[in-house]
N, C-alpha and C positions, 0 to 999 in steps of 0.2 A: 504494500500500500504506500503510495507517495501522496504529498500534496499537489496540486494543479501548479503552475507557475503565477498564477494570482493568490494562490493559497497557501506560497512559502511560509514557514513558521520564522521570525523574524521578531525581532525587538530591539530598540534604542534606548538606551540609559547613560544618563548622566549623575555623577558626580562632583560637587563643587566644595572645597571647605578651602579657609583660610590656608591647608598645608599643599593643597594639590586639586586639580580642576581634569578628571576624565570622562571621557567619553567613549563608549561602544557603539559599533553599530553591528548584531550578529544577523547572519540567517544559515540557519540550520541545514537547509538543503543546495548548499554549492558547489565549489571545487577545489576548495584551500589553498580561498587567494587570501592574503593579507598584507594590509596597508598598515604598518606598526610601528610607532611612533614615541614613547617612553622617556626618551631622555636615558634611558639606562640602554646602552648598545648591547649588554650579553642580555638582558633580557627581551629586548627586538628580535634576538636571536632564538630563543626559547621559543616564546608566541608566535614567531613566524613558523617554526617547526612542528609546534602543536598544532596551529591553522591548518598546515599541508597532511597531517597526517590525519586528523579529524574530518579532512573533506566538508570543512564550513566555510562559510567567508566571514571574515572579521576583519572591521575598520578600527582599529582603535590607536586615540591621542592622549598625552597626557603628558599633563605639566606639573611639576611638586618640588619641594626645597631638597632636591638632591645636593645641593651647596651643603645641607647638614650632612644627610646620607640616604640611602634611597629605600629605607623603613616604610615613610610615609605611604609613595609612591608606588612602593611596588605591590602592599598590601590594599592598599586603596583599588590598585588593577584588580585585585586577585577579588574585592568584595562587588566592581562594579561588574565584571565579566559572571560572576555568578548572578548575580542579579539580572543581568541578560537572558540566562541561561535560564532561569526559572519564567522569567517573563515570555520566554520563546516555546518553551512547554507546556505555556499553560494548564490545564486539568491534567495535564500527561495521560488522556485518554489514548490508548493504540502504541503508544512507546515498549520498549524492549524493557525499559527500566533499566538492568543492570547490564555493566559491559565492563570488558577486560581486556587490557592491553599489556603484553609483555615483549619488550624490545631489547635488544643486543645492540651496544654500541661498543668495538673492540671487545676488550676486558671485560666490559659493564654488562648484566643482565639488570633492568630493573624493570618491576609488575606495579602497577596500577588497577585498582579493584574500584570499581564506584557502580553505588543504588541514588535514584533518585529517586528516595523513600518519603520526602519531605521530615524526615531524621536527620538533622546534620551532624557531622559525628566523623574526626579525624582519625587514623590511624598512623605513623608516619616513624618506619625504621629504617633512619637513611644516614650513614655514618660518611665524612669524610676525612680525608687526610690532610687538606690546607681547608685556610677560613677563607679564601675568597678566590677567586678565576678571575682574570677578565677584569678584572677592579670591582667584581661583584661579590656582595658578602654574601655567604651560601646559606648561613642561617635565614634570610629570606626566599626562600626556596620552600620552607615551612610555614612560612607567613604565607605565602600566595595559599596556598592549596587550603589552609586554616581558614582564613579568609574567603576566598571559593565557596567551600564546605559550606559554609554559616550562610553565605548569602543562597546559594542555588537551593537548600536544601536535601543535600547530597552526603551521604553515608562514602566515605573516601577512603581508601586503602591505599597508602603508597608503602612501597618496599623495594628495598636494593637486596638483590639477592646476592650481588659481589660485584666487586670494582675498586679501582686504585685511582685511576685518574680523574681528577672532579669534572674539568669540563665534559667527559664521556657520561661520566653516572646521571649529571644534573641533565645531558642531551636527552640521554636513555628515557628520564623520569615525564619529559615533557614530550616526546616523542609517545609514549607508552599514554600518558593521558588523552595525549587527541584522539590514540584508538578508542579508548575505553567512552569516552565522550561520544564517538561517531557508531559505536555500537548499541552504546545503553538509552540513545534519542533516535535510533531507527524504529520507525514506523511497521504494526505485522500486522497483515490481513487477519491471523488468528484470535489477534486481544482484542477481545469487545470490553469496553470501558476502561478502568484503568488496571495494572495487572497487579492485582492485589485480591485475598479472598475476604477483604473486610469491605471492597467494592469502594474505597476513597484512598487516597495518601496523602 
């Protein structure tokens, strides 16, 4: 079951506070284009690889006091892209719900588990060997997906299942979520309402 091309599942949200001002524009049924824009270049790099491998389109801008450090900014993405994501699902009538994505990059095997249960609810055992790639602090790599979680209301499992090198593990991890995102929001002829035996989520 797909939507019409009038019927794409889509949504726009904004975020604005004193520390950071973003914007999404998602739609659910594209071809993983993205136009990404952060101010933070490794994580351009991230969302453009989750876009590509989730097979969504996503526009999104953002400006924040990266001048302090990119705390604000990068968690701010991670609550307004969930919030997308909920708004683009709305009832989650006919969705897979859950999806799984597990990627090899080099060294790196890492899994990404997610329900959209409207349960938010983190799980996240991801070790690394430096504090930062790329002049990115790694410990917001946990901020995003926390933040995600809360907003889309999304049951999240991330896991490294091994790896040495950080920019591989952290690719792996965002590469590994697009899948699980492009599986767990596909559309099945079989789900009448939503797939759940309590009949809501």
């Amino acid at each position: 079951m797909s939507p019409s091309k009038s019927n794409k599942r889509s949504a726009s949200v904004r975020r604005r506070t004193q520390e950071t001002d973003v914007t999404v524009n998602l739609t659910i049924e594209g071809k993983g284009k993205g136009r990404i824009s952060t101010g933070v270049p490794f994580l351009d790099h991230m969302l453009t690889l989750m876009t590509a491998h989730g097979l969504f389109d996503l526009a999104l801008k953002a400006e924040g006091d990266i001048e302090i450090d990119g705390h604000h900014t990068v968690e701010d993405i991670g609550m307004v892209l969930g919030e997308a994501f909920n708004k683009a699902l709305g009832d989650r009538k006919g969705i897979g719900r859950y999806g799984r994505g597990l990627v090899p990059m080099d060294e790196a095997l890492a899994s990404v588990v997610i329900d959209f249960s409207n349960r938010p609810f983190l799980v996240f055992h991801v070790d690394y060997e430096r504090t930062s790639t790329g002049g990115f602090d790694v410990e917001l790599v946990k901020e995003f997906f926390k933040a995600f979680a809360d907003k889309s209301g999304a049951c999240l499992h991330v896991n490294l299942m091994y790896g040495q090198n950080t920019h591989h593990i952290i690719e792996a991890l965002y590469k590994a979520f697009g899948q699980a995102l492009d599986e767990a929001t596909l559309l099945d002829d079989r789900i009448t309402g939503v797939r759940s035996t309590k009949g809501v989520l």
